[in-house]
KOLTORLUM-946094 format. One line per 10 residues: number of its first residue (from 1); their letters; for each residue x, y, z of N, C-alpha, C, O, CB. Coordinates in nm, 3 decimals. Atoms other than C-alpha are relative to their C-alpha. Glycine has a CB too. Example, Ala and Ser with C-alpha at 12.3 -4.5 7.8 and 13.67 -1.06 7.14 Angstrom:
1	as	0.089 -0.119 0.000 1.230 -0.450 0.780 0.090 0.120 0.000 0.194 0.118 0.066 -0.099 0.003 0.125  -0.082 -0.119 -0.006 1.367 -0.106 0.714 -0.077 0.109 0.073 -0.026 0.220 0.090 0.041 0.046 -0.142 $
***
This chain:
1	xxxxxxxxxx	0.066 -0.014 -0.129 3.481 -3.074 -0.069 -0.060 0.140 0.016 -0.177 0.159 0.050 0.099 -0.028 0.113  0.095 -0.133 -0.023 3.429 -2.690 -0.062 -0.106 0.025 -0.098 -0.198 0.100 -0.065 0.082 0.133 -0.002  0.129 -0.056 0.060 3.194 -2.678 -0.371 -0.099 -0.138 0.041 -0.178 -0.191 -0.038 0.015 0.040 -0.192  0.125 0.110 -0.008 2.991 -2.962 -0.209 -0.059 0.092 0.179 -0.155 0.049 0.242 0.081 -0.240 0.012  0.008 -0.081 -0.123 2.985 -2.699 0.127 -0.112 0.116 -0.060 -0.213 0.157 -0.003 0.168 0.066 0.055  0.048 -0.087 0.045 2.873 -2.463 -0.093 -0.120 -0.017 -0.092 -0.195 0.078 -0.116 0.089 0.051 -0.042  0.153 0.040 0.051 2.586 -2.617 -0.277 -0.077 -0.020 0.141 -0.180 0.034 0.180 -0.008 -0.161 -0.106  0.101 0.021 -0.115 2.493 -2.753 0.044 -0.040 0.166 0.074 -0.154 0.196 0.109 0.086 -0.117 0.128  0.029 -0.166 -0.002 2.490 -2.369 0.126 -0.141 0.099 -0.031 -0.221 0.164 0.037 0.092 0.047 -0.102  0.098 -0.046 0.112 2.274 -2.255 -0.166 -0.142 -0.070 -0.001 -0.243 -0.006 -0.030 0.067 -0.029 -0.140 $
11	xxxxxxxxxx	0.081 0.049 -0.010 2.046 -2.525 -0.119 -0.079 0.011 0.185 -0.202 0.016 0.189 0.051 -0.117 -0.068  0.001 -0.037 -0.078 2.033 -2.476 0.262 -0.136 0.185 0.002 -0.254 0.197 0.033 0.156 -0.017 0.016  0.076 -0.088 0.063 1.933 -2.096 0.150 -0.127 0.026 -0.051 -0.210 0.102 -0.002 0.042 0.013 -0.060  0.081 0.015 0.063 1.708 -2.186 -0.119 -0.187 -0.057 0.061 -0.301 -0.038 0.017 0.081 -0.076 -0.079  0.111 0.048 -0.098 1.482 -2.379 0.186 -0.098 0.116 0.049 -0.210 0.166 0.040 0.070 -0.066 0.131  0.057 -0.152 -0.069 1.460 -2.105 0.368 -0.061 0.066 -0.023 -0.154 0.094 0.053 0.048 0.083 0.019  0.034 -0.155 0.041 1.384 -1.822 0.186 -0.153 -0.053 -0.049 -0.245 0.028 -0.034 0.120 0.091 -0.145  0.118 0.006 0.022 1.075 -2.047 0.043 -0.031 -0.037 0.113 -0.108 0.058 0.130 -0.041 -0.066 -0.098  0.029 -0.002 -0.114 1.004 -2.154 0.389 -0.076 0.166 0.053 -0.192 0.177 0.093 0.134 -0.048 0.064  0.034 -0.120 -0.051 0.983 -1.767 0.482 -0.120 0.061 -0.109 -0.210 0.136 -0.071 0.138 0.092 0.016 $
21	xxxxxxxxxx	0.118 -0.060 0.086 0.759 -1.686 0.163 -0.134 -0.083 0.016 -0.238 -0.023 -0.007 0.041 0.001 -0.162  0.091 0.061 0.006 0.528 -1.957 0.209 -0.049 0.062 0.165 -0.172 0.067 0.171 0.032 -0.157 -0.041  0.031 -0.042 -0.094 0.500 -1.819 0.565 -0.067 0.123 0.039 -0.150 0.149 0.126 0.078 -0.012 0.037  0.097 -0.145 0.037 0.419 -1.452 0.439 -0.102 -0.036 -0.020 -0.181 -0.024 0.075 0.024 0.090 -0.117  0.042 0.030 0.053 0.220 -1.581 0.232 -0.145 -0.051 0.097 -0.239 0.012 0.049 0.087 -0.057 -0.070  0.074 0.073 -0.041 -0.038 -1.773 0.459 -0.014 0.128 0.156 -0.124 0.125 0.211 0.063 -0.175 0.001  0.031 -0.094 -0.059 -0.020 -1.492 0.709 -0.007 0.142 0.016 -0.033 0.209 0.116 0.026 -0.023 0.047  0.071 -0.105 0.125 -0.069 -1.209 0.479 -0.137 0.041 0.050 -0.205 -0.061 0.051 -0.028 -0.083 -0.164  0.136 -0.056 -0.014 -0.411 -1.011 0.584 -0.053 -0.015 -0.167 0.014 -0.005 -0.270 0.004 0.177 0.070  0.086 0.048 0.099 -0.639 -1.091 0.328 -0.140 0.058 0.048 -0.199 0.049 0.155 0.006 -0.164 -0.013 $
31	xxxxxxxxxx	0.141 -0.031 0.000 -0.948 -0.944 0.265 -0.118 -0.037 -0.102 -0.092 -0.101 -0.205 0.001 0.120 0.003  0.112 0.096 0.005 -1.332 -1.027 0.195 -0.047 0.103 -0.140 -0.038 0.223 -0.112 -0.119 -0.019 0.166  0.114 -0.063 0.018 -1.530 -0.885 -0.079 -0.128 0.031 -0.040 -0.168 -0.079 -0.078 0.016 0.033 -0.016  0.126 -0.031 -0.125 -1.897 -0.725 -0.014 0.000 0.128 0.024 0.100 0.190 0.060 0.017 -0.069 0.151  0.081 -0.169 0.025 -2.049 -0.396 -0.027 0.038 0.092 0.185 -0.023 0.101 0.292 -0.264 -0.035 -0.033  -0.046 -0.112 -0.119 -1.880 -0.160 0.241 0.022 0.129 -0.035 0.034 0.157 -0.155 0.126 -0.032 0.066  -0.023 -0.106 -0.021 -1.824 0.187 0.338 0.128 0.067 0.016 0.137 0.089 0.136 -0.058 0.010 0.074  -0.134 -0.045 -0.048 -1.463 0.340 0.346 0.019 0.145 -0.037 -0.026 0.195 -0.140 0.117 -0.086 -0.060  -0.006 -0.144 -0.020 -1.366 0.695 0.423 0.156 0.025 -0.029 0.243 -0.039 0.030 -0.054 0.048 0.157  -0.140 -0.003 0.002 -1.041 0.827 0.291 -0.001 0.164 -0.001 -0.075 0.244 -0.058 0.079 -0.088 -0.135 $
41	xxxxxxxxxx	-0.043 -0.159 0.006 -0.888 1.165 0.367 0.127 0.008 -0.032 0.231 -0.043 0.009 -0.014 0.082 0.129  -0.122 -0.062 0.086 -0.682 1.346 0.128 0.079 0.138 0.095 0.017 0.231 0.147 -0.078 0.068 -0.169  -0.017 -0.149 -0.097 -0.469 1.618 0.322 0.137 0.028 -0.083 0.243 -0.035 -0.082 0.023 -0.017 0.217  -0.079 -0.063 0.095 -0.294 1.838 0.064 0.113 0.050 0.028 0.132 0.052 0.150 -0.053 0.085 -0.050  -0.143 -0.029 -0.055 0.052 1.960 0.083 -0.028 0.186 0.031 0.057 0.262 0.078 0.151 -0.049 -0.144  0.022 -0.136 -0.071 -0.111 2.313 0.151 -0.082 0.019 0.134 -0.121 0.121 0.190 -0.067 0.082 -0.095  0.079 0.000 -0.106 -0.286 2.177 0.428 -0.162 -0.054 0.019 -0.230 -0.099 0.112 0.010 0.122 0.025  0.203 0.006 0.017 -0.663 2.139 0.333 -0.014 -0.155 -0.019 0.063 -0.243 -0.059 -0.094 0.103 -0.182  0.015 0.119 0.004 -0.798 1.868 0.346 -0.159 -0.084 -0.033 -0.264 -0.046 0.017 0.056 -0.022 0.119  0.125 0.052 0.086 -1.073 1.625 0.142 -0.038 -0.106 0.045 0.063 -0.176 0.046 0.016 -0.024 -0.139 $
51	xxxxxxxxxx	0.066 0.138 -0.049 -1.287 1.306 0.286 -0.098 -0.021 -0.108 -0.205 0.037 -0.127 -0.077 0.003 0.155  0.115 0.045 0.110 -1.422 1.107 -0.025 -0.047 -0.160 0.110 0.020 -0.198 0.205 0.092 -0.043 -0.215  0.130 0.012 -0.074 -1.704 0.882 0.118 0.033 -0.154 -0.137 -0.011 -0.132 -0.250 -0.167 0.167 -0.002  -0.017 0.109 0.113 -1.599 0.512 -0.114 -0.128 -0.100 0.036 -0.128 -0.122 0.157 0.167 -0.090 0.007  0.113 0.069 0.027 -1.930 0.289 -0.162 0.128 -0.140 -0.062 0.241 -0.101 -0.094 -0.136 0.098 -0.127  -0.113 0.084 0.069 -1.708 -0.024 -0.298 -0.003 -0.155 0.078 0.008 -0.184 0.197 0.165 0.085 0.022  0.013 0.131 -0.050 -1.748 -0.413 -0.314 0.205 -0.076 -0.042 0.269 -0.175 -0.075 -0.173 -0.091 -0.112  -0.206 0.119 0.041 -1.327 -0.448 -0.356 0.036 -0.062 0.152 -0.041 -0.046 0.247 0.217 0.157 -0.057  -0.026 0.062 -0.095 -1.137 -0.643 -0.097 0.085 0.081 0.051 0.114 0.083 0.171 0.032 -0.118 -0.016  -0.145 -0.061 -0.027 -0.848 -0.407 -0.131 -0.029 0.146 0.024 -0.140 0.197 0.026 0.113 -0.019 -0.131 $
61	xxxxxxxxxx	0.015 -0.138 -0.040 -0.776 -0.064 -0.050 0.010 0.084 -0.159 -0.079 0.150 -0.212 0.133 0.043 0.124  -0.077 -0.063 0.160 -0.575 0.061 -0.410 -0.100 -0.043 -0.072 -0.152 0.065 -0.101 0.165 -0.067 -0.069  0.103 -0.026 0.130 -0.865 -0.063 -0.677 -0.084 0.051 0.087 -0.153 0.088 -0.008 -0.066 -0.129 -0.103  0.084 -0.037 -0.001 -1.121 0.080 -0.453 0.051 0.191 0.000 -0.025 0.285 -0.027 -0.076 -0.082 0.106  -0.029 -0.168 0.017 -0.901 0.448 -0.433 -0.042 -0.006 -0.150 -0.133 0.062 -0.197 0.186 0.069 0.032  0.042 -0.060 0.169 -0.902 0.403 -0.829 -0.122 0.033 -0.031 -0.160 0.133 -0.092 0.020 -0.098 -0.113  0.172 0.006 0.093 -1.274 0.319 -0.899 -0.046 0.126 0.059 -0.140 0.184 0.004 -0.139 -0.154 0.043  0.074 -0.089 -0.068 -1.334 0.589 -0.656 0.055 0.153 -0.053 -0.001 0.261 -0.036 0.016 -0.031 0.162  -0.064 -0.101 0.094 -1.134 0.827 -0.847 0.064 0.097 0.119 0.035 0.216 0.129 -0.121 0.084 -0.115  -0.073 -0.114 -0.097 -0.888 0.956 -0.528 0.125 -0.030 -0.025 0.217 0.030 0.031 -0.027 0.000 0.165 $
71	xxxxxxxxxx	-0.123 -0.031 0.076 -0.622 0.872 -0.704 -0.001 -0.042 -0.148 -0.099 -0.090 -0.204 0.114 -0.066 0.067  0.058 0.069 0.126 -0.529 0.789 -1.052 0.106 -0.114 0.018 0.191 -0.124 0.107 0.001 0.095 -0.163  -0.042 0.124 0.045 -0.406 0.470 -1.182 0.123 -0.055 -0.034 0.132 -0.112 -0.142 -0.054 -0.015 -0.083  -0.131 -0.016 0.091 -0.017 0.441 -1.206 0.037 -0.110 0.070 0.065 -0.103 0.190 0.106 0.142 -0.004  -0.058 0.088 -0.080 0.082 0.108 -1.139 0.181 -0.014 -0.042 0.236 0.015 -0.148 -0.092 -0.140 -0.019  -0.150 0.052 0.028 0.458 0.001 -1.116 0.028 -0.142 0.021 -0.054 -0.234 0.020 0.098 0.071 0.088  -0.031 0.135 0.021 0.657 -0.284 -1.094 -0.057 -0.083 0.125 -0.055 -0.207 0.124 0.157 -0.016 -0.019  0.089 0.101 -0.138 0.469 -0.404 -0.741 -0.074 0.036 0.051 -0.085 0.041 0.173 0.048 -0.044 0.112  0.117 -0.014 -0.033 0.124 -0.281 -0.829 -0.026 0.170 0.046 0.069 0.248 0.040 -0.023 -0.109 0.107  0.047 -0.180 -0.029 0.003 0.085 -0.738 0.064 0.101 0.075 0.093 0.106 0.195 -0.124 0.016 0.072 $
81	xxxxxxxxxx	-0.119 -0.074 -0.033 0.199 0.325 -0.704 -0.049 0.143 0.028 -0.089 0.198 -0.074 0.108 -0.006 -0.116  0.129 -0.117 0.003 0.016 0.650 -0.580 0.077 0.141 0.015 0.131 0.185 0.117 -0.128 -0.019 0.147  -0.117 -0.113 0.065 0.198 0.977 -0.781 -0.110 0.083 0.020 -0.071 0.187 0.072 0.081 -0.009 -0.176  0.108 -0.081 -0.004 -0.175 1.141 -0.781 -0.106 -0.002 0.096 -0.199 -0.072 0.056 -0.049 -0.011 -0.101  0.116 -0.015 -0.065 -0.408 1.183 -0.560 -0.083 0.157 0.040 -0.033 0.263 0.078 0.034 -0.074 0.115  0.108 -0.128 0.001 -0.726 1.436 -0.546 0.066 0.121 -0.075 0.077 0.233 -0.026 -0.042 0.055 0.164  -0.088 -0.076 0.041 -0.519 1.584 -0.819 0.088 0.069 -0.031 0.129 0.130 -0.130 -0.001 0.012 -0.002  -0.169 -0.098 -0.039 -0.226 1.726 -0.666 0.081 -0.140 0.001 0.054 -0.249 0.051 0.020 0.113 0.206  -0.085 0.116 0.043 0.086 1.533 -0.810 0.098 0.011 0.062 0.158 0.116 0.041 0.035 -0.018 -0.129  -0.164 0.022 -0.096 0.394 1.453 -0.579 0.129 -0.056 -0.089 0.164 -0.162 -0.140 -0.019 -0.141 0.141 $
91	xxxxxxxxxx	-0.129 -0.038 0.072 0.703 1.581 -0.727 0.136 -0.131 0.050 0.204 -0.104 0.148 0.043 0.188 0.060  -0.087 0.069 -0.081 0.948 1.272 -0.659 0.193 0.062 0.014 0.290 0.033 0.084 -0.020 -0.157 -0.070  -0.145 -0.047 -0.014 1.253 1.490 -0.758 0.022 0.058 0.109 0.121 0.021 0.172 0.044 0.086 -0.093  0.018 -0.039 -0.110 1.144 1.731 -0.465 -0.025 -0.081 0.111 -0.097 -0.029 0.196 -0.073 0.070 -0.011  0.014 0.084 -0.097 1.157 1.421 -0.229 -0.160 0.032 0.064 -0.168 0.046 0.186 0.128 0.020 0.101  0.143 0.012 -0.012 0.749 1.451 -0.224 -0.066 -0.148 -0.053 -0.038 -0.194 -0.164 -0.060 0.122 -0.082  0.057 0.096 -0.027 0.524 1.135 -0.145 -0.139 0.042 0.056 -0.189 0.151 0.084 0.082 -0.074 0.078  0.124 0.028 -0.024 0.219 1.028 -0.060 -0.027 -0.126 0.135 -0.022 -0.247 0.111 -0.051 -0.042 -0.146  -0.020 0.097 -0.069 0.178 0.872 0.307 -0.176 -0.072 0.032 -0.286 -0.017 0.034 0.095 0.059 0.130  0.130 0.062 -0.006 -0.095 0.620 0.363 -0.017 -0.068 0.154 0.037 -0.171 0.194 -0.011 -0.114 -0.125 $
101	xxxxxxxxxx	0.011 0.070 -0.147 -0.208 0.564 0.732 -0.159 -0.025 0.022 -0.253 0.022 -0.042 0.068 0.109 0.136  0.135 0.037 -0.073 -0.503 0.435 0.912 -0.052 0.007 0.158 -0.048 -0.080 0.245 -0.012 -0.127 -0.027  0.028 -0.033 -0.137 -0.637 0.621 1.211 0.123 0.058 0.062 0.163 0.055 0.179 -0.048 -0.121 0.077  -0.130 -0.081 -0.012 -0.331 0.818 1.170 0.141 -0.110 0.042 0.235 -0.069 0.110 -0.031 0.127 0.134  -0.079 0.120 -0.022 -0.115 0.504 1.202 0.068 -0.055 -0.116 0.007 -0.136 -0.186 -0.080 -0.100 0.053  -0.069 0.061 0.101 0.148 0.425 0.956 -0.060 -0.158 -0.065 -0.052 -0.253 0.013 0.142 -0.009 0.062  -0.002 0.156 0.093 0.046 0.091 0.694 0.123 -0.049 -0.009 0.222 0.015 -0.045 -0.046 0.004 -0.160  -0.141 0.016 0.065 0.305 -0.124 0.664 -0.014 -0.114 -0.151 0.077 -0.190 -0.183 0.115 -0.078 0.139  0.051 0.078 0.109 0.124 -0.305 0.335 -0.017 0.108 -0.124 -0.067 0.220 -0.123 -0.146 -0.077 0.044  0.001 -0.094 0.128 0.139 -0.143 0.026 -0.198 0.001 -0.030 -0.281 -0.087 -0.008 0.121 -0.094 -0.165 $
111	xxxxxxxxxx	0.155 0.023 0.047 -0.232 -0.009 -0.113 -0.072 -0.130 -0.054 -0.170 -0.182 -0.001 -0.021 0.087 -0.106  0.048 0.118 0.075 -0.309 -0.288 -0.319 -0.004 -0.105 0.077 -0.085 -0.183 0.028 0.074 -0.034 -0.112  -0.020 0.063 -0.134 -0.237 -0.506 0.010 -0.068 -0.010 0.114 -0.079 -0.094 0.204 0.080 0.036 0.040  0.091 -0.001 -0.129 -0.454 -0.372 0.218 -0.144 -0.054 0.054 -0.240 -0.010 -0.010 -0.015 0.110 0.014  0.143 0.029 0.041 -0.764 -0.519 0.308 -0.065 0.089 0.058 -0.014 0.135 0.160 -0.058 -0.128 0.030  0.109 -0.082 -0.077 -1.064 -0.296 0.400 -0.120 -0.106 0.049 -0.149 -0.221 0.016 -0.068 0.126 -0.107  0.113 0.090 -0.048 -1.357 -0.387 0.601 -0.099 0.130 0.023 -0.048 0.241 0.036 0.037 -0.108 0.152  0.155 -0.124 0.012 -1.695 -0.144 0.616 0.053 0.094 0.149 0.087 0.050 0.259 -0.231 -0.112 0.035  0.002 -0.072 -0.079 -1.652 0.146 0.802 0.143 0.025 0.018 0.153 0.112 0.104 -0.074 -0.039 0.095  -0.162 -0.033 -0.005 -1.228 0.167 0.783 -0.010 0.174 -0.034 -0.101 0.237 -0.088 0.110 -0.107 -0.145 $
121	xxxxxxxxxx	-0.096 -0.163 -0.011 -1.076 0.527 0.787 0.150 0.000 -0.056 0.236 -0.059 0.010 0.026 0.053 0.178  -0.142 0.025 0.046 -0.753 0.563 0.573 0.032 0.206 -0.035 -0.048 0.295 -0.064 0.004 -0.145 -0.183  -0.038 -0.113 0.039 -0.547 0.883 0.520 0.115 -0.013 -0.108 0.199 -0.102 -0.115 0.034 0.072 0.114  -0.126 0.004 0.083 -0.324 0.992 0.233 0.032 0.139 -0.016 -0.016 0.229 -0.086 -0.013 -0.075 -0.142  -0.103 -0.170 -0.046 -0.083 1.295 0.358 0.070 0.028 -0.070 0.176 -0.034 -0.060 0.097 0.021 0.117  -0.148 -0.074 0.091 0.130 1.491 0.096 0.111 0.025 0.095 0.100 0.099 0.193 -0.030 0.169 -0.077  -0.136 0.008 -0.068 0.480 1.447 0.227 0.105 0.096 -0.042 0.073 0.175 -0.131 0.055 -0.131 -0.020  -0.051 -0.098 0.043 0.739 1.647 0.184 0.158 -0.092 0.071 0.157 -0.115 0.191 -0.074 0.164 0.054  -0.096 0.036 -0.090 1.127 1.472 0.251 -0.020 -0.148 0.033 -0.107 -0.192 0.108 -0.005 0.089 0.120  0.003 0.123 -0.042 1.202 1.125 0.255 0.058 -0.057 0.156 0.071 -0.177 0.180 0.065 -0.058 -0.103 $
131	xxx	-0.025 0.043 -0.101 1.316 1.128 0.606 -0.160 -0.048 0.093 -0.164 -0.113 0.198 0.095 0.108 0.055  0.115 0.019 -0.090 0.954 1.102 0.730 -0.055 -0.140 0.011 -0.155 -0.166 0.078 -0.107 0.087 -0.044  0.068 0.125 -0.003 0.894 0.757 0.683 0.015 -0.072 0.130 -0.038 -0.181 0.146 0.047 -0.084 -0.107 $
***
């Protein structure tokens, strides 16, 4: 009786959790792509700060930083992982990151996730301290 509680359990579970992915999944932002304009500002861990000017027919945010060369290319195990940008490399031993907002507004989608649309504004702030998230 209890391992028939307990499949029913697992299987119970097993509903669910694809229930909840198929649900991401279908309400997931998704983007179009089509020749737009996106503005990204780099703001260095000394302060200064760089606005590259992206021309770019991607849908996403992360291949159009690459092609655009504002960051480089380091993907990990769930897609782009951004260690470089506008050259200056974030030390992860020194609890240094790279934050990515829009209109100064935390993302909660990873780069590669994001969709852009012509005329978007994205920032990527050298961090300093994993409490800032």
């Amino acid at each position: 009786m209890q391992k028939r509680k307990t499949l029913l359990a697992v299987v119970i579970l097993v509903i669910v959790a694809a229930a909840l992915v198929l649900v991401w999944r279908l309400t997931a932002p998704t983007g179009e792509t089509g020749a737009k304009t996106v503005t990204v500002q780099v703001v260095h861990g000394d302060g200064t700060a760089k606005d590259f000017t992206l021309e770019t027919d991607e849908a996403y945010l992360g291949p159009a930083l690459v092609a655009g060369g504002v960051v480089e290319d380091n993907q990990g195990p769930y897609g782009l992982y951004i260690l470089v940008a506008d050259g200056e490399t974030a030390d992860e031993g020194a609890q240094e990151w790279w934050k990515l907002t829009q209109g100064g507004e935390m993302i909660n989608t990873s780069a590669d996730t994001t969709p852009i649309a012509d005329g978007d504004h994205f920032e990527l702030t050298f961090m300093v301290g994993y409490d800032e998230f």
